[in-house]
N, C-alpha and C positions, 0 to 999 in steps of 0.2 A: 214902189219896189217890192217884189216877192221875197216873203222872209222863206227862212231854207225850211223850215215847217211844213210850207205849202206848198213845195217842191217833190214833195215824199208822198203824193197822193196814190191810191188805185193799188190794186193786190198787183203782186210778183213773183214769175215762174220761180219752183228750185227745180232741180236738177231729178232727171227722172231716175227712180232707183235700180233700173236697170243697169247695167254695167260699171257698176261699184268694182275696186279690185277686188280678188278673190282674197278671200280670208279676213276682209274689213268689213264686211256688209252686214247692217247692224241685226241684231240677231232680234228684237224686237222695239217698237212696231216695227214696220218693212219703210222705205222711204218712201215719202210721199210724192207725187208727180207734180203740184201745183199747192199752191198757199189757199187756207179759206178762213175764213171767218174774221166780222170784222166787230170792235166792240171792245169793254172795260177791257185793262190787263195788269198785269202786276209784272215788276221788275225788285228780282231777289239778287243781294248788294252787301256786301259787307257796309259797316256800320264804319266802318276807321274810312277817312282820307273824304268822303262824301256832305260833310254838312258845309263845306266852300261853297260847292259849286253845286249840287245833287236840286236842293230845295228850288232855286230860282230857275233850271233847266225844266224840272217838274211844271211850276207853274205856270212858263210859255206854252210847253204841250196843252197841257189840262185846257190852258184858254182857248186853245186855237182849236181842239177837240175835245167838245164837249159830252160826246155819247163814245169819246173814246178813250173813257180818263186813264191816266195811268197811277197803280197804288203800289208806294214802295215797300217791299220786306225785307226790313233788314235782318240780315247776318250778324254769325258770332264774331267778335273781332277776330280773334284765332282763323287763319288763315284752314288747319286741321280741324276746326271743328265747323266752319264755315262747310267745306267739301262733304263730312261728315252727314251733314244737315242736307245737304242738296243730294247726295246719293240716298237717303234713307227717302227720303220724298220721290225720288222717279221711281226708283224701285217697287215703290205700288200703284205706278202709271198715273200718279196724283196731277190734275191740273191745276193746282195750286200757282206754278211759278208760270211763266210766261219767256220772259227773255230775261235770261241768267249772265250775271258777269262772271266771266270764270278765270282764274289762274292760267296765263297763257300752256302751266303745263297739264292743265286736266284738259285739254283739250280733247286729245288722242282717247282718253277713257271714255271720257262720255260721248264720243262718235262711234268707238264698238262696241259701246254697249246699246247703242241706239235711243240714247238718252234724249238727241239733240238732233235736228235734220240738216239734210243737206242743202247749200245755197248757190242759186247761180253766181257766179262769179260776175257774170255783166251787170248785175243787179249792185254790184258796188265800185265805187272808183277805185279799183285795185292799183289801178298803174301808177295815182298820185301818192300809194303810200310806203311806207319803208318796208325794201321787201323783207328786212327779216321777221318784221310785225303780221304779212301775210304769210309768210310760211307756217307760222306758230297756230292760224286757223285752219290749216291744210292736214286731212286727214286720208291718208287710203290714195291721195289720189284728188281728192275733193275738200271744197271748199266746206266746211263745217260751222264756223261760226265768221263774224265782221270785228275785223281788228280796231281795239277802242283804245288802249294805251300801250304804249313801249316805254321799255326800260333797259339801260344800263348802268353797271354799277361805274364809279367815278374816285379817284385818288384825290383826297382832299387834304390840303397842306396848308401849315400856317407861313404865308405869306411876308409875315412881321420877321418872324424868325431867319425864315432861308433868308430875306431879303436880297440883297444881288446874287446868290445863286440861285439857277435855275433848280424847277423839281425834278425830281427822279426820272428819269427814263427806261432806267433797268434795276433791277435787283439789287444788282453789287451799289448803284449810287444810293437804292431806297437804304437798305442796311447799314451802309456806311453813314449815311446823316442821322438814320435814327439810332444808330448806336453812338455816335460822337458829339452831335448835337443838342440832340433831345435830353441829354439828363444835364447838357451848362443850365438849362433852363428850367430844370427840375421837373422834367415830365419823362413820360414814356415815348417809345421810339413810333409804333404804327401797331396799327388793329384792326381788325376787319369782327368777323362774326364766329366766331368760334365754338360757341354754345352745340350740343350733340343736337342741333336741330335742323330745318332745310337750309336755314344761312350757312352751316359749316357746310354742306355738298357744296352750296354757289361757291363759295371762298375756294373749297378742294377743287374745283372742276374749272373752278379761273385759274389756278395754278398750274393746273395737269395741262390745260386748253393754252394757254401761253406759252409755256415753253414745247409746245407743237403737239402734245399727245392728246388721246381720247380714253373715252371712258365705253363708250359702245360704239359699234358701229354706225354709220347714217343711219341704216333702215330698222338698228334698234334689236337685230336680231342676235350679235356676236361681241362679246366679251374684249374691248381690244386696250382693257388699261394695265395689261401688264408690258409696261414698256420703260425705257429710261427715261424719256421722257414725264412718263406719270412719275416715276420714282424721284427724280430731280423739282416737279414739283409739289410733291409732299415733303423731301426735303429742306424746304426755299421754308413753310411754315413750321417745321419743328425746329430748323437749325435757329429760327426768329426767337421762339419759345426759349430752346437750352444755351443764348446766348443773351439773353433778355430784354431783346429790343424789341422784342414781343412780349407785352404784360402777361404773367400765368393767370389775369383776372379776366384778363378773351376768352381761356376757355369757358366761364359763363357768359360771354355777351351775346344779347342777339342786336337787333339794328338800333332800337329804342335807347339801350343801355351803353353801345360803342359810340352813336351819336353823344350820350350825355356826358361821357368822358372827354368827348373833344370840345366840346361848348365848355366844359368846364374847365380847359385847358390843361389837360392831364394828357395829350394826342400831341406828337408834332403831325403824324399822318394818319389819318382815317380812310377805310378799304368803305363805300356805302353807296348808298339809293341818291339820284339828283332833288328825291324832293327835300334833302339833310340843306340844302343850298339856301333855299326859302326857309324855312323854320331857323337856321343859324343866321340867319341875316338880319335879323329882327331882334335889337338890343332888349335884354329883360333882366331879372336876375336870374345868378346863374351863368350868364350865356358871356362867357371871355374872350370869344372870335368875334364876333358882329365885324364887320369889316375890315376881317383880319384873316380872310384866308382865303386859298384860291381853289379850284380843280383843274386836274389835268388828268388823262389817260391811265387808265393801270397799266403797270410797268410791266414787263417782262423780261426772260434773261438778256434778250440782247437787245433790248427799245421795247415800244409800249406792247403790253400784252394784249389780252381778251378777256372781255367782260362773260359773265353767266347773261342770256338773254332772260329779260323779264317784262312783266308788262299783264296784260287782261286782255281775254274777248268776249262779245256776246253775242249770245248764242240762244235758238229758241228751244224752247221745252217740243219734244216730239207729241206732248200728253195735252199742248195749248190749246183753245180752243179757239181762240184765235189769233191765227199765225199770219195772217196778213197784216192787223195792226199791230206788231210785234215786229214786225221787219221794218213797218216804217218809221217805229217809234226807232230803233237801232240806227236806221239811217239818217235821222233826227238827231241822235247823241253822236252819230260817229262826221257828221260835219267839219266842215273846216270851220265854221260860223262857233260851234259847239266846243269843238277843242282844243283852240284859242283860248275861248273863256274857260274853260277845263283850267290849263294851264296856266291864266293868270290869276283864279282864284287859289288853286290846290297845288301849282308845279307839277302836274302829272304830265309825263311826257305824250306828247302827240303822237301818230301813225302818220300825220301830212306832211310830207317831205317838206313842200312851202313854206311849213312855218317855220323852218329851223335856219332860215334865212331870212326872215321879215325884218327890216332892220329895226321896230320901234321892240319888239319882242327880245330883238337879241340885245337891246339896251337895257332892255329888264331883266332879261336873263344870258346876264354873257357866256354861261356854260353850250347852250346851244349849240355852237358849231363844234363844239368838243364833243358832248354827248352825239351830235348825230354818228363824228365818225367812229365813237364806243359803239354806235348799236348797229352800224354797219359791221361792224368785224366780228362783233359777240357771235359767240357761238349758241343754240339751243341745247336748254337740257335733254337728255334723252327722251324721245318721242316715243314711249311706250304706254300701254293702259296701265299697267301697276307701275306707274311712277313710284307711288308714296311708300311702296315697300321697300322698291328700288331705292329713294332718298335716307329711307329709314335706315339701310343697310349700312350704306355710304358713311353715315354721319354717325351713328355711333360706330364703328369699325374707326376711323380716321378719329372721333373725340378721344377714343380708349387709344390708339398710337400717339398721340400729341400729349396726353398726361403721362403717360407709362414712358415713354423717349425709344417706346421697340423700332425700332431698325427700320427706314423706310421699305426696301428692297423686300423684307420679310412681312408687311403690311400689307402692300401693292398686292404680293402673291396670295396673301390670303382673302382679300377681299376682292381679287380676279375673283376665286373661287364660290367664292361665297354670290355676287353677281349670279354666274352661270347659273347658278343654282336657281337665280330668280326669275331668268329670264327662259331656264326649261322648265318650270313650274310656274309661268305670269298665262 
């Protein structure tokens, strides 16, 4: 039997830099017309979520290419200082990195900045994977990086408690239980991520994004969250806050910290990441759900809402030196072989449609067919190069309305503004 390893052999066309759309086309290097060089390489990687599954995928490659070993650099855990790190290095055309995991939202920067090349699309099984995982690689027009994880976020409810009621669907039922429920039992009502950091934009923009509105336009170019819509859902989390079925101790949580509230059974619902499912599952001290809680879809005002889409790709360094074994190492890790074992070491969700129907996977992991239809419907965060000013905006402008109780209507208006601004100056 051919392992998938030795299936990824021989270099692979990208995409010739000619007819890039106008105003995408990376401003340096120029794109390449063909991959070359074959030989050592490094793959730069955040440090969190990787010693599952990272080491033992290494060592298949490493065996099976011996003159093409791959050397891991790890990242800061800080997801900001991770990005930090990898722009401060292309920016002096350093070939240091090779094939970069990236935050499905730096996508877009580092394809016009010309950080990162263009890939043929034939060159990977696109049609098997979930399209909202390829889009997240799609830049200008073009394919930029190989979709390697998806993500949606997931409404996790303790199970014990509701008992024959079902969970939340919408708004009105989530507030209602966690307002009447949650304190018989001496806990708080529901939390998500509230902290002035990028989990409070995911939280605002699942909210804006389910009850129908937007925060930019598709193409990233026009301002469109002043609407009732967005103002209805910045509402839905301050009305949570100044009626207290939302802890005012969310406003410092980020994922690590609302996870440990619910494990500690201080949560009847938690707003979070599928891999809270794995880590809560696994009785320890501390941990007061172990099989005692379910997920189901974020809710919306009138049935389930929309997730923030999240997830990783990777992408080669334009500065590599060798970009041909860098593609097939990528198409090595982005397997169905690979991201299987991904996901039963680590819970990281797949990009393989397949797997989210395997029946021996979806016994291990029965959120599956839930999470695939969250990542079908999730929406992308906005698809611009300066994302992280843009996030930065977002999140403190909406921390400071959710502490202060200022008016949503008068919020919305001032952070349309404040947007604009960012998006005629990005």
């Amino acid at each position: 039997m051919r392992t998938p390893f030795t299936r990824l052999a021989g270099a692979v066309a990208l995409l010739a830099g000619a007819g890039l759309a106008a105003g995408c086309a990376p401003s340096s290097p120029a794109a390449v017309t063909s991959l070359s060089g074959i030989g050592p390489i490094t793959f730069a990687t955040g440090k969190l979520d990787t010693s599952s599954w990272l080491p033992g995928l290494i060592q298949e490659w490493n065996t099976a290419h011996p003159r093409q070993h791959v050397t891991v650099i790890p990242l800061p855990n800080d997801t900001n200082d991770q990005l930090a790190q990898l722009v401060a290095n292309l920016q002096t055309k350093s070939s240091l990195y090779d094939v970069m995991n990236l935050d499905v939202i730096w996508t877009a920067e580092f394809a016009a900045n010309g950080w990162i090349v263009p890939l043929n699309p034939q060159a990977l099984p696109l049609a098997d994977m979930l399209a909202p995982a390829v889009a997240t690689a799609r830049y200008g027009g073009h394919l930029y990086a190989a979709p390697f994880t998806s993500n949606a976020e997931l409404l996790y409810y303790r199970k014990d408690i509701l008992a024959r009621r079902a969970p939340p669907r919408t708004w009105r039922q989530l507030a209602s239980l966690a307002r009447t429920l949650a304190p018989r039992h001496g806990m708080a009502g529901y939390a998500g991520q509230l902290g002035a950091y990028e989990g409070l934009t995911v939280n605002f923009a699942e909210a804006v994004q389910s009850a129908g509105g937007s925060i930019l336009s598709p193409d990233g170019t026009r301002v469109t969250l002043n609407s009732p819509q967005a103002r209805a859902g910045l509402a839905f989390l301050a009305g949570g806050l100044r009626q207290g079925w939302i802890p005012k101790a969310a406003l410092n949580w980020d994922e690590a910290a609302s996870q440990a509230a619910f494990e500690a059974g201080k949560l009847l619902f938690l707003n979070n990441w599928p891999y809270v499912y794995g880590q809560a599952s696994v009785a320890g001290p501390g941990n007061r759900v172990a099989g005692k809680f379910g997920v189901t879809a974020l809710p919306g005002p009138d049935g389930p809402g929309s997730s923030s889409l999240g997830g990783a790709n990777l992408a080669i360094s334009a500065y590599s030196r060798h970009q041909s074994t860098a593609l097939a190492f990528i198409k090595f890790l982005t397997s169905a072989a690979s991201e299987r074992r991904i996901l039963i070491d680590a819970s990281l969700p797949p990009v393989w449609t397949e797997l989210y129907t395997d029946p021996s996977l979806v016994r291990r992991f029965p959120y599956l067919p839930v999470l695939e239809k969250a990542i079908l419907s999730a929406q992308p965060r906005p698809k611009v190069p300066d994302y992280n000013q843009l996030s930065l905006v977002i999140s403190s402008t909406i921390h400071q309305a959710l502490e202060s109780g200022r008016p949503a209507g008068a919020t919305i208006a001032a952070l349309s503004g404040e947007l604009n601004s960012v998006i005629r100056n990005g």
